[in-house]
N, C-alpha and C positions, 0 to 999 in steps of 0.2 A: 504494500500500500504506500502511495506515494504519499510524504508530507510539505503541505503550502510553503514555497518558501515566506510566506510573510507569517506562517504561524508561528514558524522557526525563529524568524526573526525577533516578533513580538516577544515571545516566550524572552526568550535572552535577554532581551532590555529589561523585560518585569525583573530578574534574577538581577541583573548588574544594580539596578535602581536597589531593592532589596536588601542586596550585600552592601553595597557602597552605605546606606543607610545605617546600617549594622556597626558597619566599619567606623562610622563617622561618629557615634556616637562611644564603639568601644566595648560592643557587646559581642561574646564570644559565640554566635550561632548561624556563620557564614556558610561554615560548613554542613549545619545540620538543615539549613536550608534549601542547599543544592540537594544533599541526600535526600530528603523528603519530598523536592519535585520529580528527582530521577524517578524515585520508587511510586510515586501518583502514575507519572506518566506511562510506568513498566505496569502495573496493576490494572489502570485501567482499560489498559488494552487487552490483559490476560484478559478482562472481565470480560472486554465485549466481545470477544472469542467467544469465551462460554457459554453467554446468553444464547449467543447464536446453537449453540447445543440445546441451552432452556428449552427454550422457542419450539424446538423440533422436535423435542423430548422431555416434555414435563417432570416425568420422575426425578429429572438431574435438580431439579428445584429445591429438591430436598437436602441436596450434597450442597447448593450456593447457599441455604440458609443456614445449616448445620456450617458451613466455612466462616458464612460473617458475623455467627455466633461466637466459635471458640476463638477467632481474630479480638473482635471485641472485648470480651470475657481476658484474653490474655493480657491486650493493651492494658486494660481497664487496672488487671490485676496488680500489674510490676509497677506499675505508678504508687501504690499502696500494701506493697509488698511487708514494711514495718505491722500491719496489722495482722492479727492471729487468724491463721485459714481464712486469709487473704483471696483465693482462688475461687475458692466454692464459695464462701460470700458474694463476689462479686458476680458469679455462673449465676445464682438462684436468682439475686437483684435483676440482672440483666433479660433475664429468660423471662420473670413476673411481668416485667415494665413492658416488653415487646410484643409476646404473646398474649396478651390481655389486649391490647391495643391493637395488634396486625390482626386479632378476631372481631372486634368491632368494624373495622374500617372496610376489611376486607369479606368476612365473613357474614356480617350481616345482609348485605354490604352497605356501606355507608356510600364507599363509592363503588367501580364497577368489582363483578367478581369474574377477573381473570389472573393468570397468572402473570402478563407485565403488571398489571396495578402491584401482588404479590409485591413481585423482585422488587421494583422499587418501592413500594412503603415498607416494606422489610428493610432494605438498606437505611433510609431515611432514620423509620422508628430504630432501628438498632443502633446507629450511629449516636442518634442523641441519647439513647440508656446508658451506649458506654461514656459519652461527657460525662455524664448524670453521675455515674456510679467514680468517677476519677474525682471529680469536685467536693461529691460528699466525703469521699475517705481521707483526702487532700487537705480538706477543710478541719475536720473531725481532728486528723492529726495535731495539723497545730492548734488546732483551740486543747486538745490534752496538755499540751505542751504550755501553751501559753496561762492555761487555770490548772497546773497541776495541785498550787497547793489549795485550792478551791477543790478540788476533786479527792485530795488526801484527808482534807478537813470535815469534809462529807463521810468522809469512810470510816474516820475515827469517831464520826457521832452514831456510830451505826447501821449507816445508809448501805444497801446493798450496788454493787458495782454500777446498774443500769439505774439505782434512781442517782447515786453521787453523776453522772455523764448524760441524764436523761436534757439538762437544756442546754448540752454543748452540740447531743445530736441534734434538737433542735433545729441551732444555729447554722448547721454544717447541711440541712436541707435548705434551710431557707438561701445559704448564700449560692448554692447547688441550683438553684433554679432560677435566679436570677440573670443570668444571658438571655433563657430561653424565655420567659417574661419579658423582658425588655424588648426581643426579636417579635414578639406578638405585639406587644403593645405601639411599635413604631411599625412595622409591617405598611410598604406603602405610601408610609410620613417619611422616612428615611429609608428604609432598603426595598429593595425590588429581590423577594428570596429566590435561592435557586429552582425550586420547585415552578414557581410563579414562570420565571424567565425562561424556564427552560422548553415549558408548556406554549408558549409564546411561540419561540425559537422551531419550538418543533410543528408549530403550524394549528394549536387549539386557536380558537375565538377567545376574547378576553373574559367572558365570563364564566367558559367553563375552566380557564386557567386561576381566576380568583376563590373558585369553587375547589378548586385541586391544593391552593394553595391555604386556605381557612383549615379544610381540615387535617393535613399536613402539619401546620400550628398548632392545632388544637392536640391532634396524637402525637405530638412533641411533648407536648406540656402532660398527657397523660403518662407516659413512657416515663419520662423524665421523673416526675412526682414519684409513681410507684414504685422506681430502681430507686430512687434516692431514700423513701422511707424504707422501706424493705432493705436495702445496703446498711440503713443507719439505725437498725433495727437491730442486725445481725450482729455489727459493729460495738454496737453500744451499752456490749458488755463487759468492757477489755478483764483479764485477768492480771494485765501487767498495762503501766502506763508507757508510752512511746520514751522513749531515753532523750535527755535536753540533749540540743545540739551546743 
């Protein structure tokens, strides 16, 4: 397949602005920035190879969602790897937020019931669990850290682990769903989201693209919510506090 030369081009200048950005200010993620387009650009060509399998063969549906589950599930996990059975916390969180939600949308259906709708509100909804489930345990960490002796002083009045930690999980959802709130609530006023643009791009009418994109938003926010309680649920009962840095 041949690539535009001006997409080439484009592409590069985003990357050199980017870096030089980086550079100018002094921040060490020049390199993780290239790494992280190489690896977009190399995936999502795998991907669109394989959908082309999807497409032709439904069953394999099952191997792309079972993929972008343990993907997520793993990201999610080493980000938060300091907390105790880190892995499977993050598996059950993620798995609740998505399929509760990729069953409403799809299943009901809220919107159509096929398998592109599927592949992508899968992607989508799973993509936002796994933020969901990084921000909450991210979060969680340093509010341990930051009220330890608020949390040791709970402990010695008698408090049992989850209630001495019960309003730092709190805190560690609320701040957890905050992007994804703000991305709803300016929706239109400031971004034009991908879901929206892309529906556009690919040739919907504008209002079945604003249709696609509400609820999109909306099974963010649901996804999102129930990995974050449910992660900070499992979380919040540490047996040991995270170690000060």
């Amino acid at each position: 397949m041949r690539v535009p030369w001006n997409l080439i081009v484009g592409v590069a200048l985003l990357l050199v602005l980017a870096i030089g950005a980086l550079t100018f200010a002094g921040v060490p993620q020049r390199r993780a920035i290239i790494l992280a387009s190489l690896r977009a650009a190399a995936q999502l060509t795998v991907v669109a190879l394989a959908l082309r399998g999807v497409f032709s063969a439904p069953p394999v549906a099952i191997v792309v969602l079972t993929v972008m589950l343990a993907v997520a599930t793993w990201t999610a996990a080493r980000r938060i790897a300091e907390h105790e059975h880190a892995l499977a916390s993050v598996a059950v969180a993620i798995l609740a937020g998505a399929s509760v939600t990729v069953t409403i949308v799809v299943g009901l259906p809220t919107l159509t019931r096929d398998l592109r709708t599927l592949i992508a509100v899968s992607g989508i909804v799973i993509g936002g669990a796994m933020t969901a489930a990084t921000l909450t345990g991210r979060r969680l960490t340093a509010a341990l850290r930051d009220h330890r002796d608020e949390v040791e002083a709970w402990l010695a009045l008698g408090a049992t682990p989850r209630e001495a930690v019960r309003p730092l999980t709190r805190l560690a959802i609320h701040e957890a769903l905050v992007p994804a709130l703000d991305q709803t609530r300016t929706v239109g006023l400031v971004t034009l989201p991908g879901a929206f643009a892309g529906a556009l791009v690919g040739g919907a009418n504008v209002a079945e693209a604003a249709r696609f994109q509400v609820v999109v938003l909306i099974a963010l926010l649901c996804a999102e919510a129930i990995t974050a309680v449910v992660l900070a649920h499992r979380l919040g009962a540490p047996e040991r506090l995270p170690a000060p840095i």
